[in-house]
N, C-alpha and C positions, 0 to 999 in steps of 0.2 A: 631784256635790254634796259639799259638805263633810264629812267621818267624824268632827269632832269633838264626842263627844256633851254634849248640853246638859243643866247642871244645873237642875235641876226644881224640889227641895223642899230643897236641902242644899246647903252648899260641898263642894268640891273638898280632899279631905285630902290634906297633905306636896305641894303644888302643886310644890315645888322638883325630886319625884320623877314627881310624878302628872301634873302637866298636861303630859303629851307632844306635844300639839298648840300648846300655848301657846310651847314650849320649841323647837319643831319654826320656828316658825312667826319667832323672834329669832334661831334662828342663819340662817335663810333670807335675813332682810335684812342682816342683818351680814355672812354668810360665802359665802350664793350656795349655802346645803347644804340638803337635802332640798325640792329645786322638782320639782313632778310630771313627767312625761315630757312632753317636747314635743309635742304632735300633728303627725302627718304630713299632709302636702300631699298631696290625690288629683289626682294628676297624669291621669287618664281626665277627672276633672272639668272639668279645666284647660286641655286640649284641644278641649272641647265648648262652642262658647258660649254663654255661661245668658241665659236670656231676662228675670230678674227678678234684676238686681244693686243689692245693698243702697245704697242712701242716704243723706242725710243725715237724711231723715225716718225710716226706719228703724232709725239708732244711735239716733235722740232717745227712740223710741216703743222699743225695747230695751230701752234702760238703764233710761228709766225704769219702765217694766214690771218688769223683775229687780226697781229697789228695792222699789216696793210690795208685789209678791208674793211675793218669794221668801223660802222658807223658813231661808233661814240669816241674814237680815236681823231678828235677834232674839235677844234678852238671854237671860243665862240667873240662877240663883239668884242674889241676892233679887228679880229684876225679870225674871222667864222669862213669854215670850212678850211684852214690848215689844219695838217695834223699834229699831233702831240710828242710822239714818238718815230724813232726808225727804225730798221732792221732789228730786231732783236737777239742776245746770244740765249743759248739752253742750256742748263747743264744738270746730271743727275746726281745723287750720293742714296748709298743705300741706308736705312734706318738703324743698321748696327755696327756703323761707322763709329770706332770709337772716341770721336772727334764731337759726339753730341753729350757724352759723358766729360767732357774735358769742358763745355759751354759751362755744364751743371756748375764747376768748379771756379770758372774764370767769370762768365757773366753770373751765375749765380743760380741756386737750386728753382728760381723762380721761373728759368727758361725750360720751356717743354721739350720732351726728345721728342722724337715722330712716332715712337710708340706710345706716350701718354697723350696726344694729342690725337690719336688713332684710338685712342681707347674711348676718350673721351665720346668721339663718335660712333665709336660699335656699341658704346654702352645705350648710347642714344635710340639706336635702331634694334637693339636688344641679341646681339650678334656675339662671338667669341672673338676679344682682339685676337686683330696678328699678331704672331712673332717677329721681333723686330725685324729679321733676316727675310723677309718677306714682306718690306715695307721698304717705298723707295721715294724721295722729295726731289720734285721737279722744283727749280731754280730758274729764274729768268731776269734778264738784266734791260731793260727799254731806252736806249740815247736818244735825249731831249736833239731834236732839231737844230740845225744850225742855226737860224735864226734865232732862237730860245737863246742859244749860249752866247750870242754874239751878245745880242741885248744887255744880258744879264752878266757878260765881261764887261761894258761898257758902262755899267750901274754902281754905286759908290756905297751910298751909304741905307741903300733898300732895295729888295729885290727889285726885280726888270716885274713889267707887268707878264710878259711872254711865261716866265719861268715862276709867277704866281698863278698864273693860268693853270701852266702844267702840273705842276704840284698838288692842285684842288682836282680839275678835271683827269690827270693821271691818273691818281688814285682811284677815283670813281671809275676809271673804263678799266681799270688791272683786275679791281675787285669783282667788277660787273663778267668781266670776259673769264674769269679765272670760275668764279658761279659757275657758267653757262658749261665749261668744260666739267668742273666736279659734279655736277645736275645731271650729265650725259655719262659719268662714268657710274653713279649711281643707278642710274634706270638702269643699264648695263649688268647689274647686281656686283659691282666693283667697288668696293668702299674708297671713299675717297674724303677730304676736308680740307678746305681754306683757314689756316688758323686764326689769320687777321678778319677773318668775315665770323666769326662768331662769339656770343654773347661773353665770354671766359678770356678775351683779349681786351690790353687796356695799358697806357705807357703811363708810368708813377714812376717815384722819386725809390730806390732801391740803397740800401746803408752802404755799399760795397762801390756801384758804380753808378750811383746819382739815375737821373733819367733812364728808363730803360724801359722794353718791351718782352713779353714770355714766348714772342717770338720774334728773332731779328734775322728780316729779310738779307742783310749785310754777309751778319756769320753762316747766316745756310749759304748762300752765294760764295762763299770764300771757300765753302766745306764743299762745294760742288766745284771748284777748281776755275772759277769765271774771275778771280781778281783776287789782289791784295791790297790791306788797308794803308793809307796815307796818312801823315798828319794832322789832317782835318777830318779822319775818321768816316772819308767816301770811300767807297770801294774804285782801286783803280784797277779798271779792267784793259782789255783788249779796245776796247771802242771810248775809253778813257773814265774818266767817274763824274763828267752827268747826266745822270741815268736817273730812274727810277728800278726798285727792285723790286719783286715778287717772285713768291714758292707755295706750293702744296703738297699735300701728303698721300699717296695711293696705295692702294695694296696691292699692289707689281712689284715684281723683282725687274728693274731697270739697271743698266750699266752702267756705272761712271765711263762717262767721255771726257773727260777733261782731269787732265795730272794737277794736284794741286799744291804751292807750293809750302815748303815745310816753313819758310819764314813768313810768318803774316805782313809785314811789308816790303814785299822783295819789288813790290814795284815802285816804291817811292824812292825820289833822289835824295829828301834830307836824310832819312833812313840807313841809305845805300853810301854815305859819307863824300855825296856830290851837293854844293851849297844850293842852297835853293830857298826855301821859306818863303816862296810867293803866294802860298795860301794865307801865309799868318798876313803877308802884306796886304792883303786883300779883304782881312776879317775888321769890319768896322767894331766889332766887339773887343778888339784886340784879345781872344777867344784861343790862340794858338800862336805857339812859343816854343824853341828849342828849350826850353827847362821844364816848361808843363806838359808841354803837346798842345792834345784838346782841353779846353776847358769846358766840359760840357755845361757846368751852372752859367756860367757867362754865355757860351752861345745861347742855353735855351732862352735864359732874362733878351738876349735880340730877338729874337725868333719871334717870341710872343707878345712881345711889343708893335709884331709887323703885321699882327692880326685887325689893328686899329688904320694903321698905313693904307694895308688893301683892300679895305672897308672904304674908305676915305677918297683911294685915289683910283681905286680900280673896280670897286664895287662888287666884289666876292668877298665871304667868308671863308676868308684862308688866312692861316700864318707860314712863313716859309724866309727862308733867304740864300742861298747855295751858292753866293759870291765866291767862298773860298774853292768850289768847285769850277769856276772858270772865270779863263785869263790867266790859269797856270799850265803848266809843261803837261800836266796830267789829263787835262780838259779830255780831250779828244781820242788819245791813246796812251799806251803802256809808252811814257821816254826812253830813248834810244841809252841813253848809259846808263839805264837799270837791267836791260832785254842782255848787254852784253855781260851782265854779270850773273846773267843763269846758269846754271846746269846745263849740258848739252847745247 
């Protein structure tokens, strides 16, 4: 479970000194520093063949279990004991999906398939990787609370504090509950790995597409059939794009459940040749543009400006902004005149 204690009745003083976990938890994505110890593979287990191996009804009934009950899925001072998330979507893709050889090319050689990040951990535990046809990544998508999004439509020119909250503490309960599942598939003698919870993850500047990660919750979610991307570069799902994302990697053969579509923004209106650009209206960065799209240098130059704002006015160690993610048509769900231009 997570050690980082919740404020109750009060802020967080000198957040820039004090919140070690908030602080713990930016350089982990940035730098690949302070990720918890790997769980080991019980190899006795591994030997033994289990008689009740997890599922896909199982990841769904898991996950979403964790979000409703678990205890680190909840705000802290001025909104202690809401929680962070809701219902959550699932979704699977198998590791020799050839759609992680097409990342290699489009995001860049620097992105992991599920088989090098699979390797990476058998190698760890001294084991023979799988083949990728025997390696499956669970996907998971968590929509911010109503409250979170109203907040943070109604915010201008800096995140809502709600939706800085979520962003810092999200992150920590996704990583923390995502642990606690990969720990359990392991004793199990099931290889399994978080790629963002370990030491060999870290988001830099890449010559190709600027900012970026070796692995992006976004494209595995898309690759797992949960949404497509928008002009602000959220994923628009079923339950709209703001969410928080997370995936891991097992050594199951799991089913895709979810059709995914062949155009990567099939759910956005600007996209889909219906007018719209309320995301770019909304981007105090002016960050997104019918001729650019994203600007990812200009959004990040916001973003990390906002790490001093929420120091200042909210007292975490967080940077964050997701304006363009609501107060638009997309907020909440997939818009009705992009659904009519599906397939079937």
């Amino acid at each position: 479970m997570n050690k980082r204690p919740r404020m109750k009745d009060r802020y967080r003083r000198f957040s820039f000194l004090s919140d070690v976990e908030g602080m713990k938890n930016a350089l982990g994505e940035m730098r690949g520093l302070f990720v918890s110890k790997q769980p080991v593979l019980n190899q006795n287990a591994r030997r033994i063949k289990q008689p009740n191996i997890p599922d896909e009804k199982w990841f769904i009934q898991t996950i979403k279990h964790k979000v409703a009950n678990h205890p680190d899925n909840a705000m802290e001072y001025p909104f202690y004991g809401e929680p962070i998330f809701e219902d959550p979507l699932i979704g699977f893709v198998r590791g020799s999906d050839p759609i992680f050889d097409q990342f290699q090319k489009i995001i860049g050689p620097h992105h992991f398939t599920p088989r090098e990040i699979m390797k990476w951990q058998a190698d760890n535990n001294g084991v023979v990787p799988p083949d990728a046809d025997d390696i499956s990544v669970v996907s998971f998508v968590m929509p911010f609370t109503g409250r979170t999004k109203q907040d943070n439509a109604s915010a201008g020119d800096w995140v809502a504090e709600r939706w800085a909250q979520g962003r810092l503490l999200g992150e920590i309960f996704s990583q923390t509950f995502v642990r606690e599942i990969v720990a359990g598939l392991m004793d199990q003698g099931i290889l399994a790995v978080s790629p963002d919870a370990t030491p060999i993850f870290n988001k830099k500047r890449y010559p190709r597409v600027g900012w970026a990660s070796p692995w992006s919750h976004r494209h595995i979610a898309y690759a797992a059939g949960l949404g497509t991307f928008g002009m602000h570069d959220f994923l628009i799902t079923e339950k709209g794009c703001a969410h928080r994302l997370g995936s891991f990697v097992v050594n199951l053969k799991l089913e895709p459940n979810r059709q995914r579509p062949a155009d990567i923004h099939a759910h956005c209106l600007q996209y889909q040749g219906v007018s719209c650009l309320k995301c770019a209206q909304r981007c105090p960065a002016k960050a997104i543009s019918s001729e650019k799209a994203h600007d990812k240098e200009a959004c990040y130059e916001k973003v990390a400006a906002s790490l001093k704002y929420c120091n200042t006015n909210y007292h975490i160690f967080i940077y964050g902004c997701g304006l363009c993610a609501t107060g638009v048509p997309c907020e909440s769900h997939i818009p009705e005149a992009t659904i009519k231009k599906l397939p079937g």
